[in-house]
Short mmCIF file of the C-alpha atoms (twelve columns), coordinates in Angstrom:
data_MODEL
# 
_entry.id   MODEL 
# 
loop_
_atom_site.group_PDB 
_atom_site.id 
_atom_site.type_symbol 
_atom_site.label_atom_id 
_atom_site.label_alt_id 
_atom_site.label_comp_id 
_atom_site.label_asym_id 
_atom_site.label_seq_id 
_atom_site.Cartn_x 
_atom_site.Cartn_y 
_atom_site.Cartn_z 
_atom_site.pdbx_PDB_model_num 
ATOM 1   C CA . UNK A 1   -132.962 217.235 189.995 1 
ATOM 2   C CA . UNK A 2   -133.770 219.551 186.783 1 
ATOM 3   C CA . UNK A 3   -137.477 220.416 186.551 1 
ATOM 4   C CA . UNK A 4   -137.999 219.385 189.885 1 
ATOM 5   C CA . UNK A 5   -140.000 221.526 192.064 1 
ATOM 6   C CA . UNK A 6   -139.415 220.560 195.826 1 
ATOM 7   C CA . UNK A 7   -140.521 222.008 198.951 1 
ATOM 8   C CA . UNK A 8   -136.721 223.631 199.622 1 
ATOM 9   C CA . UNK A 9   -136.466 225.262 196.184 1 
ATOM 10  C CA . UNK A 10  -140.197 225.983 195.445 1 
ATOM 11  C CA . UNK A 11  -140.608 230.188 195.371 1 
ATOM 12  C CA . UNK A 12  -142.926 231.856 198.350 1 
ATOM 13  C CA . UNK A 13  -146.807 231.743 197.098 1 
ATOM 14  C CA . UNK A 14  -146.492 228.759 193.857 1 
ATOM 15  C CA . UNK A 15  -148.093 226.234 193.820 1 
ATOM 16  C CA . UNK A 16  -146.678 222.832 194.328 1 
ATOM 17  C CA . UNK A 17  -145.893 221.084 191.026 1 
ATOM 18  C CA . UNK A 18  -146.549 224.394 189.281 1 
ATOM 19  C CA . UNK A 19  -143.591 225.948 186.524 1 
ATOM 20  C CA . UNK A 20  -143.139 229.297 187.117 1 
ATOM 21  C CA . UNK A 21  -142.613 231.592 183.746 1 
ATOM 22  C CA . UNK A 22  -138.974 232.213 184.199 1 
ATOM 23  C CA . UNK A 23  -138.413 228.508 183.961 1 
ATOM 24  C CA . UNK A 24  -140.897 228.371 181.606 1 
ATOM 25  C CA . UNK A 25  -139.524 230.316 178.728 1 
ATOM 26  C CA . UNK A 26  -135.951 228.559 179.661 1 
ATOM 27  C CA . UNK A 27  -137.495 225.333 178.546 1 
ATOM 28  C CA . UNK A 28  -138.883 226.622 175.707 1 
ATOM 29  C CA . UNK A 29  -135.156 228.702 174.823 1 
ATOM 30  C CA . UNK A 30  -133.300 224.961 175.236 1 
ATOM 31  C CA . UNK A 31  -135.823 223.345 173.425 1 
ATOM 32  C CA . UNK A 32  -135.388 225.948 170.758 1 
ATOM 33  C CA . UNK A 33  -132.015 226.396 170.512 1 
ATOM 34  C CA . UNK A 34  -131.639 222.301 170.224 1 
ATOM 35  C CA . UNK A 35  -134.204 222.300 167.213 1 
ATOM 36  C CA . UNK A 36  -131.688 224.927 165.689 1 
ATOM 37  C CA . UNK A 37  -128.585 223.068 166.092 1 
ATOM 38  C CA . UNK A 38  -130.407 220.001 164.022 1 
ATOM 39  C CA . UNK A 39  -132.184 222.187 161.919 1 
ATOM 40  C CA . UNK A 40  -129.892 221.674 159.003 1 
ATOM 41  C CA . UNK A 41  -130.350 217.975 159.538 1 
ATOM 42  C CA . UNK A 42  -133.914 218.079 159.690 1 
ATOM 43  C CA . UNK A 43  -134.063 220.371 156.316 1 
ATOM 44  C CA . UNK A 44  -131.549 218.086 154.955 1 
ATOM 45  C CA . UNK A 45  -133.145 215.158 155.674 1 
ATOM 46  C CA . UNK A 46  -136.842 216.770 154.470 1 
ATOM 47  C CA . UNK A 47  -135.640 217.652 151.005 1 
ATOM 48  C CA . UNK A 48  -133.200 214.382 150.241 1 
ATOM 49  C CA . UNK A 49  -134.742 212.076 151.855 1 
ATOM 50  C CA . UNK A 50  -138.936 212.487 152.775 1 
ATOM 51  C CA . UNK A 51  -139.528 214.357 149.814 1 
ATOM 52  C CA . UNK A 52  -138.184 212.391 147.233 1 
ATOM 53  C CA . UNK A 53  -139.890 209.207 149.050 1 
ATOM 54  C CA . UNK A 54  -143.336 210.724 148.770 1 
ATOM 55  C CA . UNK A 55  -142.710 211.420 144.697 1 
ATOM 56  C CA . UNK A 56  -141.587 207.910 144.416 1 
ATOM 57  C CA . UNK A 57  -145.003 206.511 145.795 1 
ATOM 58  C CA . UNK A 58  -146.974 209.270 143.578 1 
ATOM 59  C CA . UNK A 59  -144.880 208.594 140.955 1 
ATOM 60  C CA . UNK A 60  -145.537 204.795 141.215 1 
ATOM 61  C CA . UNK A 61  -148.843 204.700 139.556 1 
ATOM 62  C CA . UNK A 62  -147.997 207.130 136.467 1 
ATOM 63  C CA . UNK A 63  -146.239 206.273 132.822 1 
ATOM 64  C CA . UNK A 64  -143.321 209.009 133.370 1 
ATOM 65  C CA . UNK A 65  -140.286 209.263 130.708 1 
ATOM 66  C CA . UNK A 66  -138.888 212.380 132.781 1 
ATOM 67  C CA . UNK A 67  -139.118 214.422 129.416 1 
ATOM 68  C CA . UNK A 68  -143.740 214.588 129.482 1 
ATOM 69  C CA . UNK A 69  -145.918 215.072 132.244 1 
ATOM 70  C CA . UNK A 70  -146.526 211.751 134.243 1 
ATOM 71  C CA . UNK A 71  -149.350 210.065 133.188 1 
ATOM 72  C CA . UNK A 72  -151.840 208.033 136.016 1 
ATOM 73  C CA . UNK A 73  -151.839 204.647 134.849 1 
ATOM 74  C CA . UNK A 74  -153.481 203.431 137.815 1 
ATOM 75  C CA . UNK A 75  -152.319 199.482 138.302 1 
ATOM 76  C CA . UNK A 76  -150.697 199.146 134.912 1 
ATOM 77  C CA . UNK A 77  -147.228 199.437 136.314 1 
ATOM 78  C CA . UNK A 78  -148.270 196.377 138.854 1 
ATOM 79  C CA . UNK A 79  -149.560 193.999 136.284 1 
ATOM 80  C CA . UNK A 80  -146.661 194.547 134.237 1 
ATOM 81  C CA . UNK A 81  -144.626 193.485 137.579 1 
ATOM 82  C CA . UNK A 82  -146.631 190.569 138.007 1 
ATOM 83  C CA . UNK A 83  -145.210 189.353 134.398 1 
ATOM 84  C CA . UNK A 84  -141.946 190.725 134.313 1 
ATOM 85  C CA . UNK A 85  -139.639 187.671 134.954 1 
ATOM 86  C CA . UNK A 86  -136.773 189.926 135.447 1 
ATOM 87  C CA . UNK A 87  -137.824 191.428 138.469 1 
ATOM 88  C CA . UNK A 88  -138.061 188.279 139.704 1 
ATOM 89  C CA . UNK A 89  -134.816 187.177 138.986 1 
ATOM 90  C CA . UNK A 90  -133.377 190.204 140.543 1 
ATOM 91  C CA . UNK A 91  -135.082 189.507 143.588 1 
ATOM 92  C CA . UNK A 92  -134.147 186.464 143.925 1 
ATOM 93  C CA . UNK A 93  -130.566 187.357 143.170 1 
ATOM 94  C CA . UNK A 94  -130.596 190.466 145.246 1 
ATOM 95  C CA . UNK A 95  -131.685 187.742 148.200 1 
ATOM 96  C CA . UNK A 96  -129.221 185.110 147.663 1 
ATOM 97  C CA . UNK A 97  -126.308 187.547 147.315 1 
ATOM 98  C CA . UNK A 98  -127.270 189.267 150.653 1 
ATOM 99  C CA . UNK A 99  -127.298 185.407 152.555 1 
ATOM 100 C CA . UNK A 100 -124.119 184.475 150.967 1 
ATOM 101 C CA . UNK A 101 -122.708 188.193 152.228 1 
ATOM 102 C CA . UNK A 102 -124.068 189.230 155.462 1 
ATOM 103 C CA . UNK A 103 -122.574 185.774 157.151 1 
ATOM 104 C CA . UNK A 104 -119.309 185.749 156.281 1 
ATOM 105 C CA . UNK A 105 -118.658 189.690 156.928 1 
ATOM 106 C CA . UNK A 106 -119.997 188.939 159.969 1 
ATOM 107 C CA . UNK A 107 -117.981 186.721 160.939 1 
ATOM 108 C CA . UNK A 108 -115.017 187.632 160.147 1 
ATOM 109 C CA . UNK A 109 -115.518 190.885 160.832 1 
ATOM 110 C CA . UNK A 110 -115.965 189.230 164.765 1 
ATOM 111 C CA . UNK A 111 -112.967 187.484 163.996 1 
ATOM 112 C CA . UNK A 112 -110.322 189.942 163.321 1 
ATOM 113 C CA . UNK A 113 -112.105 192.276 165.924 1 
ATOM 114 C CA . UNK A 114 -111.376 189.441 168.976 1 
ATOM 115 C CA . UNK A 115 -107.853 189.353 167.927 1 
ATOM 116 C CA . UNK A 116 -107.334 193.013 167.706 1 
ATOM 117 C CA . UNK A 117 -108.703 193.242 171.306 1 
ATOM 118 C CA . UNK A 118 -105.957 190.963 172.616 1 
ATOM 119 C CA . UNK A 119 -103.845 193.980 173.315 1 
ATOM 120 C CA . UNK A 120 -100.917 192.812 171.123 1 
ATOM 121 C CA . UNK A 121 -98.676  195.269 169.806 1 
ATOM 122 C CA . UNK A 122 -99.211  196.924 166.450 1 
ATOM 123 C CA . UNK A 123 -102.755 196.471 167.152 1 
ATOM 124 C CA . UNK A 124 -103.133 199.858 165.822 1 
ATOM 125 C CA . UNK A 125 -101.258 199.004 162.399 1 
ATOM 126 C CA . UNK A 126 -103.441 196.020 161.780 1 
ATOM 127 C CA . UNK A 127 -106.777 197.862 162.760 1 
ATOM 128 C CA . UNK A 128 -105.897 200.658 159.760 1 
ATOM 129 C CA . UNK A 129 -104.948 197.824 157.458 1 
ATOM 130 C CA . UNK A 130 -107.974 195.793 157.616 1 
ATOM 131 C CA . UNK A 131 -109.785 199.214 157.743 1 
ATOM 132 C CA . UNK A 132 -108.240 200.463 154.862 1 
ATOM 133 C CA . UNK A 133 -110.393 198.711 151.947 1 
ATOM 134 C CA . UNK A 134 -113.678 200.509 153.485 1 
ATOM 135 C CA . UNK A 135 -112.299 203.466 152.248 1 
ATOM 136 C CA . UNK A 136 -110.526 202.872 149.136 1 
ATOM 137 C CA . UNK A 137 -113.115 204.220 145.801 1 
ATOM 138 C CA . UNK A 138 -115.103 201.569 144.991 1 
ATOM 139 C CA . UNK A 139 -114.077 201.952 141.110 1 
ATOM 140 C CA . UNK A 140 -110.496 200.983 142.310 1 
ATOM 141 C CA . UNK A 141 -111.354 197.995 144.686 1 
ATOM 142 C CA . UNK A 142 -114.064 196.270 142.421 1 
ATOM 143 C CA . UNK A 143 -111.290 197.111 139.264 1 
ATOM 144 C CA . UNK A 144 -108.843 194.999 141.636 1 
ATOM 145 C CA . UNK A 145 -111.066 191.896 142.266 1 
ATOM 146 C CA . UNK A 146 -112.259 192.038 138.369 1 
ATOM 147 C CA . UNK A 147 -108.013 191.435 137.804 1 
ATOM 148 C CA . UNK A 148 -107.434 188.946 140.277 1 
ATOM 149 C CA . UNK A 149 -110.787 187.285 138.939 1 
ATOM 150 C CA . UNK A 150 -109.651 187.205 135.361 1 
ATOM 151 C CA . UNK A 151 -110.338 183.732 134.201 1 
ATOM 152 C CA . UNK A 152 -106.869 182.833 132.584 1 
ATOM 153 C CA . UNK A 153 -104.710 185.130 133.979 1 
ATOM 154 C CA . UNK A 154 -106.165 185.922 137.317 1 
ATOM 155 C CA . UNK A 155 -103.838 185.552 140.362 1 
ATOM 156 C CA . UNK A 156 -106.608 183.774 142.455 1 
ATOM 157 C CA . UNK A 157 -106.892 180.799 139.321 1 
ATOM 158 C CA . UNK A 158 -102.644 180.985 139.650 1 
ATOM 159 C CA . UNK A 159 -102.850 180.105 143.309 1 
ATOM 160 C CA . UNK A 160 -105.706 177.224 142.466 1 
ATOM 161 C CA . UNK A 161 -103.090 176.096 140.346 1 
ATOM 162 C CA . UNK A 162 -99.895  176.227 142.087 1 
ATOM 163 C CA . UNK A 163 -102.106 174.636 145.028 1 
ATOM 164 C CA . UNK A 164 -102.933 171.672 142.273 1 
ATOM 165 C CA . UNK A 165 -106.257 172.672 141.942 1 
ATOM 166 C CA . UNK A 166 -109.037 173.372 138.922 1 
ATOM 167 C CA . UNK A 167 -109.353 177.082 138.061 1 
ATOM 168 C CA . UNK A 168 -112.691 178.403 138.635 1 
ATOM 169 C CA . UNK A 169 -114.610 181.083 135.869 1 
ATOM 170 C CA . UNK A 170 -115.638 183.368 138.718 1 
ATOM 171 C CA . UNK A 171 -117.821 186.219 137.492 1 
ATOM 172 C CA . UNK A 172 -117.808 184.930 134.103 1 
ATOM 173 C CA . UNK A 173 -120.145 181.924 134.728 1 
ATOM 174 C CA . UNK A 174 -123.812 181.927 135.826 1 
ATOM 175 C CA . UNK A 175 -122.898 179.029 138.650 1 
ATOM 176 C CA . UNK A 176 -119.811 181.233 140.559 1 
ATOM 177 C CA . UNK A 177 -120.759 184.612 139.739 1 
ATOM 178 C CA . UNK A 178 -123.204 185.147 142.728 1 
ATOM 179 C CA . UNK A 179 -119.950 183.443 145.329 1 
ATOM 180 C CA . UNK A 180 -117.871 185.420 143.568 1 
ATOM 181 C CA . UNK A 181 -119.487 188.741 144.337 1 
ATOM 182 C CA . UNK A 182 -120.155 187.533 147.609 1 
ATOM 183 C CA . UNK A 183 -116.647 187.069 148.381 1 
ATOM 184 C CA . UNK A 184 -115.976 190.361 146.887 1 
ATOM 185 C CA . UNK A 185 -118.232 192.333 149.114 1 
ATOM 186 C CA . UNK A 186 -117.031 190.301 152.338 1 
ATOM 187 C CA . UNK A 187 -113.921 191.714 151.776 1 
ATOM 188 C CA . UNK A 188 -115.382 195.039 152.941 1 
ATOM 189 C CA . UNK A 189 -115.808 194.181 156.754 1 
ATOM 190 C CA . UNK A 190 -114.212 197.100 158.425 1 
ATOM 191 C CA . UNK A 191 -117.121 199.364 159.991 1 
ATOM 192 C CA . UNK A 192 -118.384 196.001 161.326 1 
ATOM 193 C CA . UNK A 193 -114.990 195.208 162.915 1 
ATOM 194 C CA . UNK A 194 -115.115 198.615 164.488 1 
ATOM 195 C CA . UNK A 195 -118.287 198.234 166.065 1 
ATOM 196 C CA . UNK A 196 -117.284 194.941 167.689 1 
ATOM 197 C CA . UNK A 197 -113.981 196.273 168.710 1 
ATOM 198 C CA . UNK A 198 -115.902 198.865 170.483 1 
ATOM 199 C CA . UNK A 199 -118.149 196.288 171.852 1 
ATOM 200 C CA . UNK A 200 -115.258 194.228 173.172 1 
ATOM 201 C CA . UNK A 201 -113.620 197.105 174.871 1 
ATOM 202 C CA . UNK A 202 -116.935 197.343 177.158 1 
ATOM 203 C CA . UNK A 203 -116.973 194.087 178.621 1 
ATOM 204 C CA . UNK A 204 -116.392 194.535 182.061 1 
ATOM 205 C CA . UNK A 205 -112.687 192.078 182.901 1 
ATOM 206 C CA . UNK A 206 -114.472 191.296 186.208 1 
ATOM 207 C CA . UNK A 207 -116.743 189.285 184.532 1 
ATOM 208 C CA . UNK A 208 -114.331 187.665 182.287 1 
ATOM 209 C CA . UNK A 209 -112.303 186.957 185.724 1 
ATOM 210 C CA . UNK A 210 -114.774 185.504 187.785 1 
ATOM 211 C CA . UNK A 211 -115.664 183.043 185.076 1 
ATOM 212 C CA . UNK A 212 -112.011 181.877 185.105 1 
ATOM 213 C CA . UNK A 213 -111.520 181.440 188.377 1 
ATOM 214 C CA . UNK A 214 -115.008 179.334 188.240 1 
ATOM 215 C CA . UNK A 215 -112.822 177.096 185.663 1 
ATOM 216 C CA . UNK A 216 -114.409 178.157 182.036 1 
ATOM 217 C CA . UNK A 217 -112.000 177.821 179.217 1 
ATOM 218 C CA . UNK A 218 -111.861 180.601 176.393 1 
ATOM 219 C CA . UNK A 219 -113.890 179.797 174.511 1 
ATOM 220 C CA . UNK A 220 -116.132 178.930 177.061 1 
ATOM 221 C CA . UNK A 221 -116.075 182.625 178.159 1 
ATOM 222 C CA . UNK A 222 -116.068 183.925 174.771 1 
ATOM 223 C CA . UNK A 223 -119.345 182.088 174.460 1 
ATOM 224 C CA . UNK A 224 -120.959 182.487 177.658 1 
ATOM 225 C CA . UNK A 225 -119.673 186.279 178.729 1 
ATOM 226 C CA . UNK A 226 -118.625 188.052 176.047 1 
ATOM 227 C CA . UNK A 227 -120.743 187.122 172.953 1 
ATOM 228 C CA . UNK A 228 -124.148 187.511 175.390 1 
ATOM 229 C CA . UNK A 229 -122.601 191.019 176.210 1 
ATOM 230 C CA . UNK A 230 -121.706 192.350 172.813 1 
ATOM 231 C CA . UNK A 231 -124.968 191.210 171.044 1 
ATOM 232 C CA . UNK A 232 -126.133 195.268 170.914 1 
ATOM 233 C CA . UNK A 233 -123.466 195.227 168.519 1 
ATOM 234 C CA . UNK A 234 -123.820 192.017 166.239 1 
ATOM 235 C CA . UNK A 235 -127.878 192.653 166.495 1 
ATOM 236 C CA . UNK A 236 -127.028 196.470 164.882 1 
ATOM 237 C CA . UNK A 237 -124.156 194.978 162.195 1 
ATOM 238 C CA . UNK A 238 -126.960 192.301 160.831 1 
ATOM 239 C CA . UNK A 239 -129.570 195.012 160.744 1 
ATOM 240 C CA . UNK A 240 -127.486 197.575 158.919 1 
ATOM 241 C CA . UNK A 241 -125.714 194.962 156.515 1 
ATOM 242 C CA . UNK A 242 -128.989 193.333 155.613 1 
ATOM 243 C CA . UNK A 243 -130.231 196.446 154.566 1 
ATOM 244 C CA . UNK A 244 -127.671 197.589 152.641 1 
ATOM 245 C CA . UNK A 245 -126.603 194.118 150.880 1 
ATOM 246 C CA . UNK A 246 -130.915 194.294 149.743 1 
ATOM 247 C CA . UNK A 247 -129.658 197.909 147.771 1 
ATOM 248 C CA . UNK A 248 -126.717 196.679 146.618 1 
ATOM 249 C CA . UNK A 249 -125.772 198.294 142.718 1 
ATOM 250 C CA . UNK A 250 -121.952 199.306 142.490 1 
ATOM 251 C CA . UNK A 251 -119.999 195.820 142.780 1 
ATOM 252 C CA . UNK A 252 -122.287 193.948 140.459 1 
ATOM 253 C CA . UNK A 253 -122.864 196.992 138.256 1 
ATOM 254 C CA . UNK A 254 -118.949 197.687 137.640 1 
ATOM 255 C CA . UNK A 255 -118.410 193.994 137.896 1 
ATOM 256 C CA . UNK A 256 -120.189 191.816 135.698 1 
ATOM 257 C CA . UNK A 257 -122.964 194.460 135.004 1 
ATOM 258 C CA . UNK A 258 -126.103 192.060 135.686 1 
ATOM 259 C CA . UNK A 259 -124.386 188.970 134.040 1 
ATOM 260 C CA . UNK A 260 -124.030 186.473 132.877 1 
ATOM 261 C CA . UNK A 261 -127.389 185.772 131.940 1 
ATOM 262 C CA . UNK A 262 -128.606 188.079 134.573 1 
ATOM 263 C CA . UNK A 263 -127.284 185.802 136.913 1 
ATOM 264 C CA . UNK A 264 -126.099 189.192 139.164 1 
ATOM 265 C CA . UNK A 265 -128.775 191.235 138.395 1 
ATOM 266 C CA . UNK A 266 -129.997 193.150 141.980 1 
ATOM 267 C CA . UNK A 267 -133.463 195.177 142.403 1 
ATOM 268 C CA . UNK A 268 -131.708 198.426 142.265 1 
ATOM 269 C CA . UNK A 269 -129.340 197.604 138.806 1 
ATOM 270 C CA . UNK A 270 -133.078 196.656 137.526 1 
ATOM 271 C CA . UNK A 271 -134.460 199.917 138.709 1 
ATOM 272 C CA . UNK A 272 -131.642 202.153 137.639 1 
ATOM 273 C CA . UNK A 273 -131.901 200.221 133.778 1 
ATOM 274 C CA . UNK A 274 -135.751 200.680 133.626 1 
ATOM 275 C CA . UNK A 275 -135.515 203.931 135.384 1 
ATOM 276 C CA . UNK A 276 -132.531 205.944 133.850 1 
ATOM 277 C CA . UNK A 277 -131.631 203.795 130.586 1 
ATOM 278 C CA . UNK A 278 -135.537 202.964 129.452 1 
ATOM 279 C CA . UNK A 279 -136.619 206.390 130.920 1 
ATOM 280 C CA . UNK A 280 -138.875 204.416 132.615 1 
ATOM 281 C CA . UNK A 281 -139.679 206.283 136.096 1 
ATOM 282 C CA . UNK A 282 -142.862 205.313 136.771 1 
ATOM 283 C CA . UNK A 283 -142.275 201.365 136.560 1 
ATOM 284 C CA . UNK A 284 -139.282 201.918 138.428 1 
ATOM 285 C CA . UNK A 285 -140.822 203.920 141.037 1 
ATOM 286 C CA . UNK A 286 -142.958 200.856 141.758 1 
ATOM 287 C CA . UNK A 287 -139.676 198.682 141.727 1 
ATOM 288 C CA . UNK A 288 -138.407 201.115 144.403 1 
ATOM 289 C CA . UNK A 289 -141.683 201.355 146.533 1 
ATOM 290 C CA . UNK A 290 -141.890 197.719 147.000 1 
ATOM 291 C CA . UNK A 291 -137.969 197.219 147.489 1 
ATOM 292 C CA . UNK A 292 -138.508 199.732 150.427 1 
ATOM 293 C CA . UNK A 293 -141.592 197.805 151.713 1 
ATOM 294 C CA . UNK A 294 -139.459 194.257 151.732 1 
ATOM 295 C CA . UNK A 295 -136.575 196.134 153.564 1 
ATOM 296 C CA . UNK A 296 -138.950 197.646 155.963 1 
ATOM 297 C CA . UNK A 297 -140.908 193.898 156.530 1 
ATOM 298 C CA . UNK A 298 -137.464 192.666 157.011 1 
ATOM 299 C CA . UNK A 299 -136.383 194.930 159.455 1 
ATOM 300 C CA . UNK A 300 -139.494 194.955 161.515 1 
ATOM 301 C CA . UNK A 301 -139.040 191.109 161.402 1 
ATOM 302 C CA . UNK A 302 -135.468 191.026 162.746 1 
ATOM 303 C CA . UNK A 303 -136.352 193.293 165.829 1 
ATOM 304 C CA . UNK A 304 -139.365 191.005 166.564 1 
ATOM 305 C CA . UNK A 305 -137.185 187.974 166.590 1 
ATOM 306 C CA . UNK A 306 -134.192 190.120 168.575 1 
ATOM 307 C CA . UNK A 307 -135.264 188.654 172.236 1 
ATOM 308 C CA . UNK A 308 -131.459 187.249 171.802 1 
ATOM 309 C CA . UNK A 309 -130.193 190.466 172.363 1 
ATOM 310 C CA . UNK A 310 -129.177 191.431 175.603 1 
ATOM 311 C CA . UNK A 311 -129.178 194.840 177.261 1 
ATOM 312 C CA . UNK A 312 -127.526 195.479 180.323 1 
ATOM 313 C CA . UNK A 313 -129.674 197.524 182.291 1 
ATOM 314 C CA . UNK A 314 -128.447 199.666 185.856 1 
ATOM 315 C CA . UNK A 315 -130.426 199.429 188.416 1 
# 
């Protein structure tokens, strides 16, 4: 094996165990010559992402308009958090909108991934179509819900009332604004489907076999084969959605723009208004310092509790 000194390949007069120079300086070349391959990364991921980080948390404790010098305030940014009932209304809707999202993306991005994995034909046409609203501008696709939203004219309220149903206000009532967004963002389920597609391609058919010819129905090897194998995947998906449905800003911003009644307000339209409209950095580098500390509790949380996962392991 590589860097593996045996008693066949080990030079005349070394030591056992011992690396001779030669090899030596070839380690160090590879090691070298990997760091330079990511070295854009790593400089790219120093000065966008670990610098500005460390200004937010100086930047946290200061009375900064961007135009004077900050200005150390020292806790005056945190008892003004303490009373500001807006940031607690953002939180709270920045938590409720990522529940009512994460699920149902999740599922049906799980969905539509199970029946593209049937090997039916045209699988390929349907994977691009339900694919194809990831990458669409965001401008254009929230634009497109706002329309079919429209209270009077909207073609979801024309189907409600074809159907014999009551029309609903969507994103212009405090009550069905937070659904509606939620619905709107579940549309988006396309990188998820991907990665269970993936998944679903890797479960091995002699498993799915044997438990047939032991007598277990579909959906009793759905359950008991496949969704134990492909829980890598769906424990990655909640991880990654959670995370980004707790920074969520475009759809509410270009939808309803925190309303009504700041019914759709998230943690990040809050810190972009106090940050970038108030020219209020300081008080909304707090707001982003402990937005980053919930997200990292959360995560830490979900890989305690992710014993449900399983990992194949070779032996």
């Amino acid at each position: 094996m590589p860097g593996i000194t045996t008693a066949a390949t080990r030079r005349p007069g070394t030591a056992p165990g011992r690396v001779t120079a030669p090899r030596r300086r070839l380690h160090i070349k590879r090691y070298l010559e990997g760091y330079l391959l990511i070295s854009p990364w790593i400089i790219g991921f120093l000065a966008f992402t670990v610098v500005p980080m460390i200004m937010t948390f100086s930047l946290s404790a200061t009375d900064y308009d961007v135009i004077s010098p900050p200005l150390f305030t020292g806790l005056d940014n945190l008892r003004r958090l303490l009373q500001d009932d807006v940031f607690g209304t953002a939180l709270t809707n920045t938590f409720i909108l990522s529940a009512l999202s994460v699920i149902p993306r999740i599922s049906l991005a799980l969905l539509l991934a199970v029946l593209l994995n049937q090997g039916l034909r045209g699988t390929g046409i349907f994977r691009t179509i339900f694919y194809l609203p990831t990458v669409i501008p965001a401008f254009s696709s929230v634009y497109m819900w706002v329309i079919l939203m429209t209270p009077g004219s909207g073609l979801l309220n024309v189907i409600l009332q074809g159907l014999g149903l009551p029309t609903l206000p969507w994103l212009t009532d405090p009550d069905t604004a937070k659904p509606s967004l939620a619905l709107m963002m579940a549309y988006y389920f396309g990188p998820q489907m991907l990665i269970f597609l993936a998944a679903l391609q890797g479960v091995p058919n002699e498993l799915l076999e044997a438990a047939h010819i032991d007598g277990a129905g579909t959906v009793r090897r759905f359950v008991s084969v496949t969704l134990p194998l492909i829980t890598p995947a769906l424990f990655f998906n909640v991880v990654v959605l959670v995370i980004e449905t707790l920074q969520m800003f475009t759809y509410p911003f270009l939808s309803t723009m925190g309303g009504p009644v700041n019914s759709t307000v998230t943690n990040v339209m809050y810190i972009y208004q106090q940050g970038f409209q108030n020219l209020k950095m300081g008080y909304a580098a707090l707001m982003s310092t402990i937005l980053f500390l919930i997200i990292m509790v959360l995560t830490a949380i979900q890989f305690r509790l992710s014993r449900w996962v399983y990992y194949e392991t070779n032996v």
